[in-house]
C-alpha positions in Angstrom: 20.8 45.1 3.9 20.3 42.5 1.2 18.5 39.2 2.2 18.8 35.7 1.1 16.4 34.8 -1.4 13.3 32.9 -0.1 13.2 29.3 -0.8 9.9 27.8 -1.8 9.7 24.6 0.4 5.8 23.6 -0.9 8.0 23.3 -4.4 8.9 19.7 -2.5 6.2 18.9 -0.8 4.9 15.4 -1.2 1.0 15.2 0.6 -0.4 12.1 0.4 -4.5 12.7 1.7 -7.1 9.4 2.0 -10.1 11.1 0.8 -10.9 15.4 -0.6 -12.4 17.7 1.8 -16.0 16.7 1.0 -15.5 13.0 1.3 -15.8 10.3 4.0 -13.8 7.7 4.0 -14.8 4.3 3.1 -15.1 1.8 6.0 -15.7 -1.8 6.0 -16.2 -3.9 9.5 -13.7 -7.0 7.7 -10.8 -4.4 7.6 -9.5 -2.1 10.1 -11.2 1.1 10.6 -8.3 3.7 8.8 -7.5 1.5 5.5 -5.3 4.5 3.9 -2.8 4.1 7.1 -2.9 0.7 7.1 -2.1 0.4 3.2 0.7 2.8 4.0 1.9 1.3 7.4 1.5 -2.9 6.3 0.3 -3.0 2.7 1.0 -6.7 2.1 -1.3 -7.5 5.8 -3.9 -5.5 4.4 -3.8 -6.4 1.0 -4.7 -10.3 2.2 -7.0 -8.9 4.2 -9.2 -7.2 1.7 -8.5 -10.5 -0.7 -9.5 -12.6 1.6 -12.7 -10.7 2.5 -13.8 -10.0 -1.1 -12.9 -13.6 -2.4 -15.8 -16.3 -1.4 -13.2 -19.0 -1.9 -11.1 -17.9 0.6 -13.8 -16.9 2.8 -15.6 -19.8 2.9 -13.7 -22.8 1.8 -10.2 -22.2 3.4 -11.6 -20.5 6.4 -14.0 -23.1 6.7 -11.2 -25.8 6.1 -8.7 -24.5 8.4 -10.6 -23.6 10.7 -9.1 -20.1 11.0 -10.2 -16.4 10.0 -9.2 -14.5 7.4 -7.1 -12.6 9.8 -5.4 -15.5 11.3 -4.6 -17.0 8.0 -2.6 -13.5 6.8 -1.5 -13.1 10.7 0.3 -17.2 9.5 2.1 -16.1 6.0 5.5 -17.2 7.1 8.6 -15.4 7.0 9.9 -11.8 6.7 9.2 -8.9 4.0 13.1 -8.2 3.2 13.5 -11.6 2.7 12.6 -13.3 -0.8 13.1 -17.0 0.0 9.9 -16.7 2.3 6.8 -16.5 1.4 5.9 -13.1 3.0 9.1 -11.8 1.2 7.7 -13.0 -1.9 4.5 -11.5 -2.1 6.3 -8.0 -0.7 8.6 -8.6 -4.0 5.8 -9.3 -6.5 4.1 -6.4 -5.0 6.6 -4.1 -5.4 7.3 -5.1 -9.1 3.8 -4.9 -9.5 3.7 -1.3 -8.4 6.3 0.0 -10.0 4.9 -1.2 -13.3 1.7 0.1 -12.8 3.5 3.6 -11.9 6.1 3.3 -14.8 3.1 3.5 -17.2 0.9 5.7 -15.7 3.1 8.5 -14.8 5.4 10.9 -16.4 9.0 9.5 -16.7 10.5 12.8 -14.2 7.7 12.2 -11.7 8.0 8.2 -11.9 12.0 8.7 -11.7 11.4 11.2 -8.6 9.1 9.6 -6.8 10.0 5.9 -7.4 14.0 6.0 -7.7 15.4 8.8 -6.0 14.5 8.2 -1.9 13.4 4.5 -0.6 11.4 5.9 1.7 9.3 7.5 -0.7 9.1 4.8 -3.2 8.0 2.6 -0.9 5.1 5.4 0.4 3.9 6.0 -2.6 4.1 2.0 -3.8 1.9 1.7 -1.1 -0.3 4.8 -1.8 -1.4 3.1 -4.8 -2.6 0.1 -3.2 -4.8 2.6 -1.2 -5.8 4.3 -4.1 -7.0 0.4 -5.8 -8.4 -0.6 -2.2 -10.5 2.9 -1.7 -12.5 3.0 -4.6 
């Protein structure tokens, strides 16, 4: 009886891993405890987050000013991500061209094109993968 032939399914496989085997991952008390999900999950949040905890001026001037933490300032940006006429939607728009720059020029053009341009979902993953990447090191 002849069988189908067997389709390799790992060919597609897209893993995207916070740290190799023999690593721990880096943890900070200013940011939450698992930063790769919560670059993948809320990018923009975190991204304020770790700006405003590795920038003295925003530490200590505006939180001092406002009398607010660095989380309730980013918990304040006004407005919604899909929606460029906010600010929120702003910075989600300058960080995805941002991204998608960086990845134009450092990847191949068929994995860029695959990866960045052919699923949403996945562009917006792997946009957000490399603000883990910059945020890990």
């Amino acid at each position: 009886v002849p069988t189908a032939p067997r389709y390799d399914y790992t060919r597609d496989a897209i893993i995207l891993a916070a740290c190799a085997a023999n690593e721990t991952l880096p943890q900070t008390q200013d940011l939450p405890a698992d930063v790769f999900t919560s670059c993948l999950v809320t990018p923009i949040r975190t991204a304020l987050l770790w700006l405003c905890n590795t920038s003295p001026l925003l530490r200590d001037e505006v939180c001092v000013a406002t009398g607010l933490s660095c989380i309730d300032i980013v918990d304040k940006v006004p407005g919604k991500a899909n929606d460029r006429r906010t600010p929120l939607g702003e910075l989600n728009w300058v960080f995805t061209a941002v991204t998608d720059t960086i990845a134009w020029n450092a990847l191949p053009r068929p994995l860029f094109q695959r990866l960045f341009r052919q699923d949403l979902l996945v562009a917006s993953l792997f946009r957000n993968f490399l603000l883990a990447c910059r945020l890990m090191r």
